[in-house]
C-alpha atoms as a printed R data frame, in Angstrom:
   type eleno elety resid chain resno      x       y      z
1  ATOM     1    CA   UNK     A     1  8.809  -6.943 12.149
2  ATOM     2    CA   UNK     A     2 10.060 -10.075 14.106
3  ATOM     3    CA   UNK     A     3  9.266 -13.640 13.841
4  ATOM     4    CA   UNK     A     4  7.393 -14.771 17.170
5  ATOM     5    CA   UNK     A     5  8.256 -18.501 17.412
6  ATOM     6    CA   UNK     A     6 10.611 -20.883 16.883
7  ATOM     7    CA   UNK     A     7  9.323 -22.367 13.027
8  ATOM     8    CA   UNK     A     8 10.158 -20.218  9.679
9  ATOM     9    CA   UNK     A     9  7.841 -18.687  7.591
10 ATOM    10    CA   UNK     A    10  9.557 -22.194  4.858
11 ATOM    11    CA   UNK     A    11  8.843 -24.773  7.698
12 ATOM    12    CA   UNK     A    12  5.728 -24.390  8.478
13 ATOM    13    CA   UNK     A    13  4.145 -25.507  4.903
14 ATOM    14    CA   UNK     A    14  0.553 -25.184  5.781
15 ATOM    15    CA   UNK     A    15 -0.411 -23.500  9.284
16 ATOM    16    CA   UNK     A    16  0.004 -20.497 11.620
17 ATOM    17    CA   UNK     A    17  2.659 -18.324 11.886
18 ATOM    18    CA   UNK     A    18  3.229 -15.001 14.333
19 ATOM    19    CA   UNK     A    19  4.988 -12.162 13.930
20 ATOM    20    CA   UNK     A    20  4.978  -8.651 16.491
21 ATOM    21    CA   UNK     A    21  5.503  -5.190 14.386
22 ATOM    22    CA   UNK     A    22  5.352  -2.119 16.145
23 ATOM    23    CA   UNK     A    23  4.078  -3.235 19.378
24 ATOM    24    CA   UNK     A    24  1.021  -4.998 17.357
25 ATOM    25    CA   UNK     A    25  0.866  -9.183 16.883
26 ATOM    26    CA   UNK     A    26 -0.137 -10.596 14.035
27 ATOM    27    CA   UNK     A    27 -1.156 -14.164 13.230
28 ATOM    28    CA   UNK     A    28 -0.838 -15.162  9.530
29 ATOM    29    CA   UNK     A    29 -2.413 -18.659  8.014
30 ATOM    30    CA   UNK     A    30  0.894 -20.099  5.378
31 ATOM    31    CA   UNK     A    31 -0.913 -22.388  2.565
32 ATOM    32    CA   UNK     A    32  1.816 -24.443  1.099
33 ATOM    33    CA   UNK     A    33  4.315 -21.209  1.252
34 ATOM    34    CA   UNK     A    34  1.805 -18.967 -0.306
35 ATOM    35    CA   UNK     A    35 -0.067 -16.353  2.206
36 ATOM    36    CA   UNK     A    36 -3.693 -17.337  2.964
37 ATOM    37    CA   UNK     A    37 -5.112 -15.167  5.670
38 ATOM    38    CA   UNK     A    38 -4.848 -12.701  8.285
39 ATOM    39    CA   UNK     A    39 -5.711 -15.183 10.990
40 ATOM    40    CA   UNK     A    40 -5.827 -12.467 14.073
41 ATOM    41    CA   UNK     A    41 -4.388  -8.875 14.750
């Protein structure tokens, strides 16, 4: 699994974050460091 953009999973706070595993993308919703949602796949 790798990190697709430039913020951390710690800087983001509240948002969207992307990361690619095994030729899939997945787009994950960070609450205030605590995992949400499953935004997109």
């Amino acid at each position: 699994m790798r990190r697709i953009g430039q913020q951390s999973w710690a800087e983001i706070c509240c948002g969207l974050m992307t990361v690619e595993a095994d030729g899939w993308v997945f787009t994950f919703y960070n609450d205030c460091d605590t995992l949400d949602y499953c935004d997109s796949c």
